[in-house]
C-alpha positions in Angstrom: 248.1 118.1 10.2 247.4 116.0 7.1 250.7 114.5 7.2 250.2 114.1 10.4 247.4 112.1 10.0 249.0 110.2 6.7 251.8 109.3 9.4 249.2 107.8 11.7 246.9 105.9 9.1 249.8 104.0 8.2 251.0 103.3 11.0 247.4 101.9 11.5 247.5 100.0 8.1 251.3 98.5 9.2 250.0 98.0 12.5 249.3 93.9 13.2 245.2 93.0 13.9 244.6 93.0 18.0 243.6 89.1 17.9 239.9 88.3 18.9 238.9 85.5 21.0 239.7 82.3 20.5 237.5 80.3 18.2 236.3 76.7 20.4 234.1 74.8 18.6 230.9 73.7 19.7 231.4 70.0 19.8 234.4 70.8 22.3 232.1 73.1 24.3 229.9 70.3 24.4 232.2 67.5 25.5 233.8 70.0 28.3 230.2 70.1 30.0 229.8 66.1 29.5 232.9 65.7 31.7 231.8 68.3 33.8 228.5 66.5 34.5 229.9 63.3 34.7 232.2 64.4 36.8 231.5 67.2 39.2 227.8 66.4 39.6 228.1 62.6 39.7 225.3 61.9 36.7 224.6 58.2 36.0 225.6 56.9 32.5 222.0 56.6 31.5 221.9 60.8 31.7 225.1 61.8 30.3 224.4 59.4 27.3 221.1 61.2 27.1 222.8 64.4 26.8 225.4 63.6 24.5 223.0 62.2 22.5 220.6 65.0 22.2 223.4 68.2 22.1 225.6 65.8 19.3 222.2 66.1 17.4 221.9 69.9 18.4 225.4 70.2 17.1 225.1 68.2 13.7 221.8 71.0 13.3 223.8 73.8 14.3 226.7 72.9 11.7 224.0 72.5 9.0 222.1 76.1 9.3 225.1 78.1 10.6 227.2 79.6 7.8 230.6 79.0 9.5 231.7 76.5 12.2 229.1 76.6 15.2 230.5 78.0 18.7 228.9 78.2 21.8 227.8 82.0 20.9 225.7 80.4 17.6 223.4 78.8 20.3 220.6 81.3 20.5 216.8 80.9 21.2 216.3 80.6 17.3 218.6 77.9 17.0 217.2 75.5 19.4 213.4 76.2 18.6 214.4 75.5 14.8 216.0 72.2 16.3 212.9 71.4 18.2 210.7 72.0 15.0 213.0 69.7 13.3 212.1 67.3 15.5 208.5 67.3 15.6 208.9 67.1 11.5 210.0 64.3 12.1 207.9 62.9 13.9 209.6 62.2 17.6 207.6 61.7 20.4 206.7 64.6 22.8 208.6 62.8 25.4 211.6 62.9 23.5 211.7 66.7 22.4 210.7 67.5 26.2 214.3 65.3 27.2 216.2 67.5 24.3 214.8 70.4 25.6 216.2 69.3 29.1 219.3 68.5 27.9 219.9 72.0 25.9 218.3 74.5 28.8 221.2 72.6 31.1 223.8 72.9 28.3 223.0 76.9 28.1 222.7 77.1 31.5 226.1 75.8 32.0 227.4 78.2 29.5 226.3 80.9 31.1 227.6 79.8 34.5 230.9 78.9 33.2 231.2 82.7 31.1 231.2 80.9 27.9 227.9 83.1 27.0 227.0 86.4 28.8 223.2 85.2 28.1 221.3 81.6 28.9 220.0 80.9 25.6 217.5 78.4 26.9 215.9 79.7 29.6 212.7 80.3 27.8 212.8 77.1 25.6 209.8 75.4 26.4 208.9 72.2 24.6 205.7 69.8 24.4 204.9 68.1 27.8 205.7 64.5 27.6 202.7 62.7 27.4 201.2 61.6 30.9 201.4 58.0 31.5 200.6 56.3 34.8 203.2 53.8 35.5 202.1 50.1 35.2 201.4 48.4 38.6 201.1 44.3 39.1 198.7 43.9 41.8 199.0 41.8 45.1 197.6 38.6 43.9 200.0 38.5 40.9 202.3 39.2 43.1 201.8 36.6 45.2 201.6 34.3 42.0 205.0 35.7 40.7 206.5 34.6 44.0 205.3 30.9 43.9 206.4 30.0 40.7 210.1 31.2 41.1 209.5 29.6 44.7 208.7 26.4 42.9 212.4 26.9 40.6 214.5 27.7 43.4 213.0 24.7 45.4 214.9 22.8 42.3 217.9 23.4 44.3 219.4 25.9 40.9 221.4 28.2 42.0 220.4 30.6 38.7 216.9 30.1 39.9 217.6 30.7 43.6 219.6 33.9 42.8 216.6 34.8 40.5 214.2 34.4 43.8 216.4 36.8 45.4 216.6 39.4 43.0 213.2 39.7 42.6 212.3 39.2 46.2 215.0 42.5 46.9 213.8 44.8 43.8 209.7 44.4 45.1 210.5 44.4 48.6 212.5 47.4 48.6 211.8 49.6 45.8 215.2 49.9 44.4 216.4 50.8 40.8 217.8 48.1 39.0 221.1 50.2 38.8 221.5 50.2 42.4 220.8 46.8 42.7 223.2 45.3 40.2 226.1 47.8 41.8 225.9 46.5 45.4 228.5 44.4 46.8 228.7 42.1 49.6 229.3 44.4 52.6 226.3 46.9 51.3 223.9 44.1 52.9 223.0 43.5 56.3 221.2 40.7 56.7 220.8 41.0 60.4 219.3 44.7 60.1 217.4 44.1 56.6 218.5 46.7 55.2 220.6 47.0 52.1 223.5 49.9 51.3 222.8 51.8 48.0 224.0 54.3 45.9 221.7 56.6 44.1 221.3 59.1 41.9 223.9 61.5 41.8 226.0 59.5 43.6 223.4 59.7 47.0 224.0 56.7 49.2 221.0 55.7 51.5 219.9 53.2 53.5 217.3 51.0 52.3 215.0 48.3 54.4 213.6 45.1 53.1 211.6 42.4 54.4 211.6 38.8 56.0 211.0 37.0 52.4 214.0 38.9 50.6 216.2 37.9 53.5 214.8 34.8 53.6 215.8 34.4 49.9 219.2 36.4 49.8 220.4 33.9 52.8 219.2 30.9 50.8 221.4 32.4 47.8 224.4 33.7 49.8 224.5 30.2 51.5 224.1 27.7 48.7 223.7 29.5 45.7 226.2 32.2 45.1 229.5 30.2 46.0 228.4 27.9 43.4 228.1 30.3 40.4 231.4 31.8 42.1 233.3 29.2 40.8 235.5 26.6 42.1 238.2 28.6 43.3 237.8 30.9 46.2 241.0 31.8 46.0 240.9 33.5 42.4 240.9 37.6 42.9 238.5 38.9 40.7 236.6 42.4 40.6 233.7 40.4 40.7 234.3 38.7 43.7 232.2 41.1 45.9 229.3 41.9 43.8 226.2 40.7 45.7 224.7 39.4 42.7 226.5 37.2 39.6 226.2 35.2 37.1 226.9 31.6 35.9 230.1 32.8 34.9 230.9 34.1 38.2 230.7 37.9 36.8 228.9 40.8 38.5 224.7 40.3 36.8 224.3 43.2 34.2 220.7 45.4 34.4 220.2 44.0 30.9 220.2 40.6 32.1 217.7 41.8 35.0 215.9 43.6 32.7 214.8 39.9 30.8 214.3 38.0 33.9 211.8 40.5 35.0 210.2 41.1 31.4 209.9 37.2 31.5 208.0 37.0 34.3 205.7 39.5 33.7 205.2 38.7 30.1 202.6 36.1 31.0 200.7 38.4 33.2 197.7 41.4 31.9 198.0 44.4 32.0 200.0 47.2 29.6 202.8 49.3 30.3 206.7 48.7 30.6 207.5 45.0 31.8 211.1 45.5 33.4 212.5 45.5 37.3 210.7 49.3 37.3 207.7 47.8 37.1 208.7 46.5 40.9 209.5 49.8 41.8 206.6 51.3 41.0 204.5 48.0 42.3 206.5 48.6 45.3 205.9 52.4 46.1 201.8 51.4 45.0 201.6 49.1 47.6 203.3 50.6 50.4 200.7 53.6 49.5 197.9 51.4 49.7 198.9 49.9 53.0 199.1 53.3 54.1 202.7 54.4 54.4 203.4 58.1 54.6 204.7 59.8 51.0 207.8 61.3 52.8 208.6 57.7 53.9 208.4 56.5 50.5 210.2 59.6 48.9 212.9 58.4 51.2 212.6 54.7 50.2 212.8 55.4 46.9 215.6 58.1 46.9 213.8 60.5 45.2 215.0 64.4 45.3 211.8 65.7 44.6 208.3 64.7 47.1 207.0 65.7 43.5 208.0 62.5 41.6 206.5 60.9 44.7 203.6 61.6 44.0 202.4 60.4 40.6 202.3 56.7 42.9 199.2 58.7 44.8 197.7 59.3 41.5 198.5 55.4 40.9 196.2 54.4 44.0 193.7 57.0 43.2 193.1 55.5 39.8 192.9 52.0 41.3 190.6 52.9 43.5 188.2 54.1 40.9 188.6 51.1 39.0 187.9 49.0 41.9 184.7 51.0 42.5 183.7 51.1 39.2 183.8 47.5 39.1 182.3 46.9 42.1 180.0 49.4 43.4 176.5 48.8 42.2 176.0 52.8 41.6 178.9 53.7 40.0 
């Protein structure tokens, strides 16, 4: 029996190693759920550079504190905790350790989905609430006062200033995000309807309406305007031929070019907050709110998933309503 059993542990030492799993780093784990959110679930660029952002950081700690090449399995509750901590060492706002604790709990999750991991890692990461901040609001009268003095441009006869008119006019009078408006094209609007052809978040298409004054302004610029800063040739096939809004190049407008005409016009005006075409988004959803629209409408309007997000524009008209009574009511 014990050469038996000589025979058998060397066969065992002679024997080649059963090969374990393959090793996959975690920075390749990380870009297969990038494409995979990019991809399968249709995230705009805005989110997917958020996550990239936040799990390249999550990777960098990983790679520092692990004492071999971080896989997906190295991503345990410790980990990201000790990554969060990191973070509030040094000093980053609550609002962006609640986005990196988003962006890991969906990582994990994914993991776990796709049998990379037997066990969501995140599921009980909890991170500080992002501070609560009311969105900033322009009332009606500045409003009104916005409107005259790009009136007064396009009346110029501009066509920059006429398009600008009609930007503006579109973004207040129907709520959209400044990335939906600078990715619609010419056969997203119909003039004759009002309404205007968007897509969304996740790649949701909806139908949005608008009113007499943004079609009022988008026919003025789709008239007189836009075949100017089109350019001299009509014949010239370019992909920029059927964005709805260009530039003075003739090139589809940018949201950072957006972004300063609306900062520009509200610069000027009081008030704190974020000064960019969100600003008329949340003006716009305020307003309706005031006039008494119903908060599914406006979810719809908007093209939010969630009556939730709705809401914080409720909270908006509350708080205005207190500060109009306690400016104005002689007992408050």
């Amino acid at each position: 029996m014990d050469g038996q059993g000589g025979a058998s542990d060397a066969a065992d030492a002679g024997a080649s190693p059963v090969p374990g799993p393959e090793f996959v780093p975690l920075d390749s784990e990380i870009d297969a759920f990038i494409a995979h959110e990019r991809h399968a679930r249709g995230l705009s660029e805005h989110t997917i550079r958020s996550y990239r952002s936040d799990l390249v950081d999550l990777s960098s700690f990983a790679t520092e504190t692990c004492p071999a090449p971080p896989s997906a399995s190295d991503v345990d509750l410790d980990l990201l905790r000790d990554w969060l901590w990191r973070g509030t060492g040094l000093g980053l706002a609550r609002s962006t350790l609640a986005r990196r604790s988003a962006s890991a709990r969906a990582f994990t999750r994914w993991l776990t989905e796709t049998g990379r991991t037997p066990v969501d890692a995140g599921a009980r990461l909890r991170a500080p609430k992002a501070e609560s901040r009311l969105p900033r609001v322009v009332t009606r009268e500045q409003m009104t006062g916005l409107f005259d003095s790009l009136g007064v441009r396009a009346d110029t006869g501009d066509p920059a200033a006429r398009r600008d008119l009609a930007i503006v006019e579109l973004l207040y009078g129907s709520g959209l995000r400044v990335s939906e408006l600078v990715g619609s094209d010419l056969p997203d609007l119909d003039l004759g309807r009002l309404t205007i052809r968007v897509t969304g978040k996740g790649a949701k298409e909806r139908v949005v309406p608008f009113g007499v004054p943004a079609k009022e302004a988008l026919d003025q610029y789709l008239r007189s305007s836009r075949p100017v800063l089109l350019g001299s040739d009509p014949s010239a096939a370019t992909p920029d031929r059927q964005a709805l809004f260009i530039t003075t190049h003739g090139k589809r407008i940018g949201t950072r070019a957006v972004y300063r005409l609306v900062a520009g016009l509200l610069a000027d005006l009081p008030g704190g907050g974020p000064a960019g075409p969100h600003t008329l988004r949340h003006t716009a959803a305020t307003h309706l709110l005031d006039g008494g629209a119903d908060l599914r409408a406006v979810q719809e309007l908007l093209g939010h998933a969630s009556l939730g997000t709705t809401q914080i524009y409720t909270h908006v008209s509350t708080e205005r309503l207190r500060e109009t009574y306690r400016t104005a009511h002689p007992r408050a």
